[in-house]
C-alpha positions as CSV (number, residue, x, y, z in Angstrom):
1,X,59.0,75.4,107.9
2,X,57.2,76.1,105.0
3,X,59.8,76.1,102.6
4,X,59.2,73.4,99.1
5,X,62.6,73.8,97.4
6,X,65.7,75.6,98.4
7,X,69.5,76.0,97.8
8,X,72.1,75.1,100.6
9,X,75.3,76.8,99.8
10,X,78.5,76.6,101.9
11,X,81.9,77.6,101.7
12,X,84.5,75.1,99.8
13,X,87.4,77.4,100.7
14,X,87.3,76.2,104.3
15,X,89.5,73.2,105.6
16,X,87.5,69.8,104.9
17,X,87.3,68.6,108.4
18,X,86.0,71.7,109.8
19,X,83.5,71.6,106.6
20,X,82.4,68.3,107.1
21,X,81.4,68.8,111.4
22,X,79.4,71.9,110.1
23,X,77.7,69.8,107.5
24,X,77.0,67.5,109.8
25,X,75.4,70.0,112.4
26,X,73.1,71.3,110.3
27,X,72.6,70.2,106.8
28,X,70.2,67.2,108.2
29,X,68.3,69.8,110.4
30,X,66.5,71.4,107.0
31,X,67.1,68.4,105.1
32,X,64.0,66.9,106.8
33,X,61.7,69.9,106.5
34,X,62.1,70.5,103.0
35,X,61.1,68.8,100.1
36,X,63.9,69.5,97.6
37,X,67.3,70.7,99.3
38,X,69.8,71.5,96.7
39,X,73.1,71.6,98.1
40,X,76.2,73.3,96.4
41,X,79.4,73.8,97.6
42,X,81.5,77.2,96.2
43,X,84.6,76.5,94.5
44,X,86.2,80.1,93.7
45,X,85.8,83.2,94.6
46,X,82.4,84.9,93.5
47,X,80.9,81.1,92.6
48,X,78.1,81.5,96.0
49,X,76.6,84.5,93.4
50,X,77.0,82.7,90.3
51,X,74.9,79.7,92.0
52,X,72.4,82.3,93.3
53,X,72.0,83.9,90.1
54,X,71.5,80.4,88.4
55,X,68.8,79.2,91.2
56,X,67.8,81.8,93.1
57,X,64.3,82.6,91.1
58,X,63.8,78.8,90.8
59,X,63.9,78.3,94.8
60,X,61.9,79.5,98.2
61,X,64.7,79.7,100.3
62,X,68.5,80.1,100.3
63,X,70.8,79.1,103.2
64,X,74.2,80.3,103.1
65,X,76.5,78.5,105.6
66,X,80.0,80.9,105.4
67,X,81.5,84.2,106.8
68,X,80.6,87.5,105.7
69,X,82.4,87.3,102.7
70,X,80.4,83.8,101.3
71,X,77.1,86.0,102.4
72,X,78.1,89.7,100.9
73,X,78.4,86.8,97.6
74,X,75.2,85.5,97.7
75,X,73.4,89.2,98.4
76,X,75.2,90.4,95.4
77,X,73.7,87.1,93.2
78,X,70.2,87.9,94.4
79,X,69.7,91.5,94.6
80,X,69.4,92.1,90.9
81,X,66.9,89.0,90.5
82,X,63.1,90.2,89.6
83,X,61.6,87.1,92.0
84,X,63.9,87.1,95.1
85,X,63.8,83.9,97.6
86,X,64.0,84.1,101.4
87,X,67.7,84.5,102.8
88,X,68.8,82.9,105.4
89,X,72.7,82.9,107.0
90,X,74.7,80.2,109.5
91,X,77.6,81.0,111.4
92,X,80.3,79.6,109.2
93,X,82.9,82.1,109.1
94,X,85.6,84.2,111.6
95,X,83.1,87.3,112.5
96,X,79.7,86.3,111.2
97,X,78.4,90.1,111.5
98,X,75.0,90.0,110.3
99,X,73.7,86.6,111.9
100,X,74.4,88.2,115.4
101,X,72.4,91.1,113.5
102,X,69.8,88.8,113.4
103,X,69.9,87.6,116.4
104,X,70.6,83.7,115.4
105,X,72.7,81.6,117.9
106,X,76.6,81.4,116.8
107,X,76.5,77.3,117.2
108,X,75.2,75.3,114.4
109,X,72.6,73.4,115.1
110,X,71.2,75.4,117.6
111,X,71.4,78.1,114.9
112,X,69.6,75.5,112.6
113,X,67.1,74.1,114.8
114,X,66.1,77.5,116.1
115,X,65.4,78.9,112.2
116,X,63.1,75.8,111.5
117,X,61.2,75.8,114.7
118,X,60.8,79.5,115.1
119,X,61.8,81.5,112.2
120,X,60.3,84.1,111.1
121,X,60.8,86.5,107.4
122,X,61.4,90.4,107.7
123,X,62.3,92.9,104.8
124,X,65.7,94.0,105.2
125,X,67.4,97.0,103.4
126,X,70.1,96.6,101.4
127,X,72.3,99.5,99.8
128,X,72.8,99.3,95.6
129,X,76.8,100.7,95.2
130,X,77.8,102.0,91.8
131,X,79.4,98.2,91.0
132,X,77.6,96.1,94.1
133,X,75.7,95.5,96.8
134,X,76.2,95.0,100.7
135,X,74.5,94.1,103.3
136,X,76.2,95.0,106.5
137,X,78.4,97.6,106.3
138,X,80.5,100.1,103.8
139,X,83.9,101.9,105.0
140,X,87.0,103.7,104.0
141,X,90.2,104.7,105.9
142,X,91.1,102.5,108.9
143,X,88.4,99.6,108.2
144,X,89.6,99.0,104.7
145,X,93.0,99.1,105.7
146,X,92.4,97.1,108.6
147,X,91.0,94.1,106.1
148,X,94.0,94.5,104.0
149,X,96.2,94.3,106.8
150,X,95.2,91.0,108.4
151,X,97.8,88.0,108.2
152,X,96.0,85.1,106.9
153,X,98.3,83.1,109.2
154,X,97.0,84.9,112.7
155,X,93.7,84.9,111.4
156,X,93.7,81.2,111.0
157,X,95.1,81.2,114.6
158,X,93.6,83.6,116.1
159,X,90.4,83.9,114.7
160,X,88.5,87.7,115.5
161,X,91.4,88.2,117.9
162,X,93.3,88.9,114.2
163,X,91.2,91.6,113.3
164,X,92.5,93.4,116.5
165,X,96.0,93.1,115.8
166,X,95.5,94.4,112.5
167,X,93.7,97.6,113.6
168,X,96.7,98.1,116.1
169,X,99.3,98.0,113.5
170,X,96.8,100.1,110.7
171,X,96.1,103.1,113.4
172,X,99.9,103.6,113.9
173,X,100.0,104.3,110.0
174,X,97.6,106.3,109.0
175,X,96.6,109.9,108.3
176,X,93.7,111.7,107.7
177,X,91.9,111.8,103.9
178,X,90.2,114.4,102.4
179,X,86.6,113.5,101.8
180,X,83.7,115.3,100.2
181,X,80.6,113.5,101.2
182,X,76.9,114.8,99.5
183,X,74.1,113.0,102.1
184,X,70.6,113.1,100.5
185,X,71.7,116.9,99.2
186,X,73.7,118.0,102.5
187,X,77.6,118.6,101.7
188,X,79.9,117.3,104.5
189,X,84.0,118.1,103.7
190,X,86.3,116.2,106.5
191,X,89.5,115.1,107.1
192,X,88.9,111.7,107.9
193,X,90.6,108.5,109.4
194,X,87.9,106.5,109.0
195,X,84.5,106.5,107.0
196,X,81.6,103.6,107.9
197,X,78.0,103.4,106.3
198,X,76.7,101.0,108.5
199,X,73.3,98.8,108.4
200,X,74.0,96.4,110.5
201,X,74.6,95.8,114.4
202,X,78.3,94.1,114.2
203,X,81.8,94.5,112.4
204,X,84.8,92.2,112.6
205,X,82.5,90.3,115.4
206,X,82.2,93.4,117.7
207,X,78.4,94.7,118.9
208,X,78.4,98.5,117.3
209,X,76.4,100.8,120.2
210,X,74.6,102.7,118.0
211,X,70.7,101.8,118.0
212,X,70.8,101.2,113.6
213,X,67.9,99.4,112.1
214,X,68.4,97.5,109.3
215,X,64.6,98.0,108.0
216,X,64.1,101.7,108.4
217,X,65.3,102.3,104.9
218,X,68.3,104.5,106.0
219,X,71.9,103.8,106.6
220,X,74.5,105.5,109.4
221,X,77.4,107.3,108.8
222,X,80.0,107.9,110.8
223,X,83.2,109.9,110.0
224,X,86.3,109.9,112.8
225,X,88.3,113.1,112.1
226,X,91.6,111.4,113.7
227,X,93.5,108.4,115.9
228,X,93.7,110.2,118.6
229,X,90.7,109.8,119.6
230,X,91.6,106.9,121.9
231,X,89.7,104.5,118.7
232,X,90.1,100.8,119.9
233,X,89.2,101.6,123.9
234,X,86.0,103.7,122.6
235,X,85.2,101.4,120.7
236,X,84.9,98.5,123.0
237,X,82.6,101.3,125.5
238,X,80.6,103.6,123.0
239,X,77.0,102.1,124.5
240,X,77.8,104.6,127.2
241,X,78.0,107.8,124.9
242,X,75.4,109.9,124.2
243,X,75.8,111.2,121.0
244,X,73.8,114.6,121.9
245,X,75.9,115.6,124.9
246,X,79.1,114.0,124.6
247,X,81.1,116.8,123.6
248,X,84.3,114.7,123.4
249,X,82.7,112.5,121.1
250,X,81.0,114.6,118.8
251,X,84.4,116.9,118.3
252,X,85.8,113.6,116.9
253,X,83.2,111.9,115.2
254,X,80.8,113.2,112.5
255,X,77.7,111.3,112.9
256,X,74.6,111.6,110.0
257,X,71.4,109.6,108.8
258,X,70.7,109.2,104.9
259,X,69.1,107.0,102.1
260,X,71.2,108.5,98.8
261,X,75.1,109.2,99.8
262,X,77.7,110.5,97.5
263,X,81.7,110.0,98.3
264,X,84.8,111.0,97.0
265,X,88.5,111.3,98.1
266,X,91.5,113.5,97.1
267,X,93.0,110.0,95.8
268,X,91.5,106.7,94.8
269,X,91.4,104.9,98.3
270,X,90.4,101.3,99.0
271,X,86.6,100.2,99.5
272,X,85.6,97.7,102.3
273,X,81.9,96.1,101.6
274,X,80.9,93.7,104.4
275,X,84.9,92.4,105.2
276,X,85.9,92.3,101.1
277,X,88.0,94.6,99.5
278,X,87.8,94.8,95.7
279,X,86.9,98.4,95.1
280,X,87.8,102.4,95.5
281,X,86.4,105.5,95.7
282,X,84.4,107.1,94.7
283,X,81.4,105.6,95.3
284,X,77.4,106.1,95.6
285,X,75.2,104.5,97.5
286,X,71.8,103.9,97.9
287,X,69.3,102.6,99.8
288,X,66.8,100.0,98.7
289,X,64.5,99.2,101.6
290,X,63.1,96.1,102.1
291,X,64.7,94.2,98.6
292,X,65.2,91.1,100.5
293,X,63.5,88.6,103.0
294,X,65.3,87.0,105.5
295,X,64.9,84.2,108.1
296,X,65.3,85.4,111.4
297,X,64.4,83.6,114.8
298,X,61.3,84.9,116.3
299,X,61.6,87.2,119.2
300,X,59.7,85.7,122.2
C-alpha cells in the first residue's frame, strides 16, 4: 500500500461494543502500512463530511468504516474538493450497498487485509443533485417510503430482514404519482409507484440484476407503473428477465439510460439518496464520471 497519510473515519452513532470489535478488526491492518493514520470518529449527523472537507485535500486516502449513510456523508464532503483523495469503504453498517459493489468481503479484516494486499484504484461516477451528491442510488415512491417506514427497533433486531418488513407494510399503501421525467432531452410522463436512478449493483443489501456500471458515465432508470406487479417476488428473480422480450416486464416497468435527468411530481414527494432521506422533488441530476478514486480489491 502506497498510501503516506490518510483519514480513518468511523461511525460514533453505533453501540460501543460493536464499535470497539470492528476497531479492533481492522484499524491495526492499515495502521502498519501507513505512515500517518488519522483517525476520527463522527459525532452527529453530517460530522463524516465536515471531517472530509477539513482533511480530505491534506490526505491520500480516506477509509470510511460505516453503512451507507456514514459513506453517502463522506462522498458529499469530497466531491466538491478541487484535490480529491482515494475512497475506500468497510462494511460497517446494516446493508453496505456499494462495498458489495465493489466487490470487498462483508467481514472486517478480511475486507481490510484484502484492500492492503491487493487493492487496486478505479474512477467511479458519481451524480451532482441540485443540493447533493450520491453514490449508489437515487429513488422516489416506494424506496423513499420504504426508508421512512423502517422501525428503528426491528432494524436493530433484525438487521436487512427490516428493510423487508418495511416494503411489505409501504406496498399495501401506496398509489401511483404523476411524474414528468426529461432524460438527456427525451420526455417520459408516468404514473409511477416507484422511481430508482441507480449506479450501483445493491440496495437495502439485495444484488439488483441489471448489468449497471458504475464507470460508464451513465445512470439507470427505472420507473414501476404499479404494485401489482408482484414487486418483492420479482425482485428477488429479475436475473432471469430479459428486458427486450419480457413483455410482462416491460408493460410494468419503464426502463432508460441517461447522463442529465430532470424530475418532477404533481406534489412535493420525499427523496431517497443512498438509504437517507432529507430531500423532495423536484430534482436534477447529473452525471460526473469518474470524480472519485476508489480502493477496490483486484480482480484475479
Amino acid at each position: 500500500m502506497n498510501y503516506k497519510n490518510a483519514l480513518f473515519i468511523y461511525n460514533g452513532n453505533a453501540g460501543k461494543k460493536e464499535t470497539d470489535v470492528q476497531l479492533q478488526s481492522c484499524l491495526p491492518v492499515f495502521a502498519n502500512e501507513i505512515d500517518q493514520l488519522h483517525v476520527f470518529k463522527t459525532s452527529r449527523p453530517k460530522h463524516a463530511a465536515e471531517i472530509c472537507r477539513e482533511y480530505g485535500e491534506k490526505v491520500d486516502l480516506v477509509i470510511v468504516l460505516g453503512g451507507d449513510g456514514t459513506i453517502h456523508e463522506c462522498i458529499n464532503g469530497l466531491a466538491g474538493l478541487q484535490k480529491r483523495p482515494v475512497l475506500t469503504v468497510l462494511p460497517g453498517g446494516t446493508c453496505n450497498d456499494f462495498s458489495r459493489t465493489l466487490n470487498i468481503q462483508q467481514n472486517l479484516q478480511k475486507a481490510a487485509k484484502e484492500l492492503v494486499s491487493n487493492g487496486e484504484e478505479e474512477a467511479v461516477d458519481i451524480v451532482q443533485t441540485d443540493s447533493a451528491y450520491f453514490l449508489n442510488f437515487w429513488g422516489i415512491g416506494i424506496v423513499a417510503e420504504t426508508s421512512n417506514n423502517i422501525r428503528e427497533e426491528e432494524k436493530n433486531v433484525l438487521g436487512k430482514a427490516s428493510y423487508v418488513l418495511s416494503a411489505i407494510r409501504t406496498i399495501q399503501n401506496t398509489e401511483p404519482k404523476e411524474l414528468v421525467m426529461n432524460i438527456d432531452g427525451k420526455e417520459i410522463r408516468e404514473k409511477a409507484v416507484l422511481a430508482i436512478v441507480v449506479n450501483g449493483n445493491y440496495i437495502g443489501g439485495k444484488r439488483l440484476p441489471f448489468s449497471i456500471s458504475y464507470n460508464d458515465g451513465m445512470v439507470d432508470v427505472f420507473l414501476v407503473r404499479n404494485t401489482n406487479f408482484q414487486l418483492v417476488k420479482e425482485l428477488n428473480d429479475l436475473r432471469k428477465i430479459d428486458f427486450e422480450t419480457d413483455k410482462a416486464f416491460m408493460e410494468e416497468v419503464v426502463y432508460i439510460r441517461g447522463k442529465h435527468i430532470k424530475i418532477s411530481s404533481e406534489h412535493f414527494v420525499d427523496v431517497d439518496m443512498d438509504g437517507e432521506v432529507y430531500t423532495k422533488t423536484p430534482s436534477e441530476l447529473k452525471v460526473l464520471p469518474g470524480h472519485i478514486k476508489m480502493l477496490k480489491p483486484k480482480l484475479t
